[in-house]
N, C-alpha and C positions, 0 to 999 in steps of 0.2 A: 455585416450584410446577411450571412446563413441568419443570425438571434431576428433580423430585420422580418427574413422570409415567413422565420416561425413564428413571429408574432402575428404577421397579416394574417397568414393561417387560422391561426385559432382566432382569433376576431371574426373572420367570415366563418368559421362554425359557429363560434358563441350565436352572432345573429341567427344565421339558419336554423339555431334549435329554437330561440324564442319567437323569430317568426312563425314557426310551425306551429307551438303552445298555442298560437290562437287567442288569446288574455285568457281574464279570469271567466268561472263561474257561480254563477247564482247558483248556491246551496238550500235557498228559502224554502221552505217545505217537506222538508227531506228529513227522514228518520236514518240514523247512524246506532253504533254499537247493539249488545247484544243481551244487555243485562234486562232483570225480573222489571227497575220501576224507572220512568219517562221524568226526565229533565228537559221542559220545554225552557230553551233561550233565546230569549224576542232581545232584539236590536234596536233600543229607545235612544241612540247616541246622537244619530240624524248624519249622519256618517260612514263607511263600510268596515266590518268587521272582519280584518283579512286572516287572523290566527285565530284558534279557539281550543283552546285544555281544561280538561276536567279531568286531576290526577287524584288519583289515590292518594291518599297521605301518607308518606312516607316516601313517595317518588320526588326526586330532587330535577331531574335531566328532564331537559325538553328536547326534542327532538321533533320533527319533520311525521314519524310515523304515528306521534301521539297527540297530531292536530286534528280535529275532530270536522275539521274543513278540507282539508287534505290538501296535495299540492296544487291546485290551480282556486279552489272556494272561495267563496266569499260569502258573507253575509251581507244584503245589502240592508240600508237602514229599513226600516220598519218589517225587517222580515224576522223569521224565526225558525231554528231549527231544533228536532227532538235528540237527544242522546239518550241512549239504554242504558241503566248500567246498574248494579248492586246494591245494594244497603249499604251505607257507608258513608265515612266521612271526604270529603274531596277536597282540593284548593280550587280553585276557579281560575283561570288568567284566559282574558281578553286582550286582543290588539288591534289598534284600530288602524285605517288606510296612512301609508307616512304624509310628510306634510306638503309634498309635490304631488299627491293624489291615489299613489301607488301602494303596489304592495310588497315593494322589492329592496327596501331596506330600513334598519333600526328605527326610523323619526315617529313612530306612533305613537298614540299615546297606553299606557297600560288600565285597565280596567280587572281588579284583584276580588277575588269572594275565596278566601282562605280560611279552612272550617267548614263549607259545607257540605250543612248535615243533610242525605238523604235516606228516606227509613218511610215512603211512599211517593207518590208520584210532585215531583215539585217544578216550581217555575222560576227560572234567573230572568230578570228583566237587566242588559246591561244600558249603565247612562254616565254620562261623561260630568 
């Protein structure tokens, strides 16, 4: 009965917090990070691009603070967002919307550019 109480519990929170999130948002247009040359990433999937990393090479871990969409973004299709970042080589990983529409669990599909080289201003076109 008490496990019964605390689970209702926390279910009317869990909702309360994503009702408030208010869904995603459109990221299109928007310049992020801080480095010297522009990485413009256009969205040719026809789809929404709910994650987006552009790691160092050498960085292995994903995590939440190294999405360049951040926690609510999205890309949507045919839009495009700039990243700042250093001279260097990067891996690339896109995800796109899961297969029920959303951006809230595993079922995306992946979209990889691992190797890329930036050494002036460059453009990732992602496509499915």
């Amino acid at each position: 009965m008490k496990m019964g109480i605390i689970r209702l519990a926390l279910a009317v929170g869990l909702i309360s917090i994503l009702a408030a999130c208010g869904g995603l948002d459109n990221v299109s247009g928007t310049t992020v990070g801080t480095g010297e040359h522009s990485v413009v990433v256009t969205n040719g999937t026809g789809t929404r691009i709910c994650f987006l990393f552009l790691l160092e090479e050498g960085v292995t871990q994903l995590s939440q603070e190294l999405d360049y969409l951040g926690e609510t973004g999205v890309l949507e299709a045919n839009g495009s967002i700039t990243i700042k970042v250093d001279a260097g080589t990067y891996n690339g990983l896109a995800i796109t919307q899961d297969t029920d529409g959303g951006c809230d669990d595993d079922t995306g599909t992946e979209i990889d550019n691992f190797g890329f080289v930036v050494d002036g201003d460059e453009v990732w076109r992602l496509e499915l």
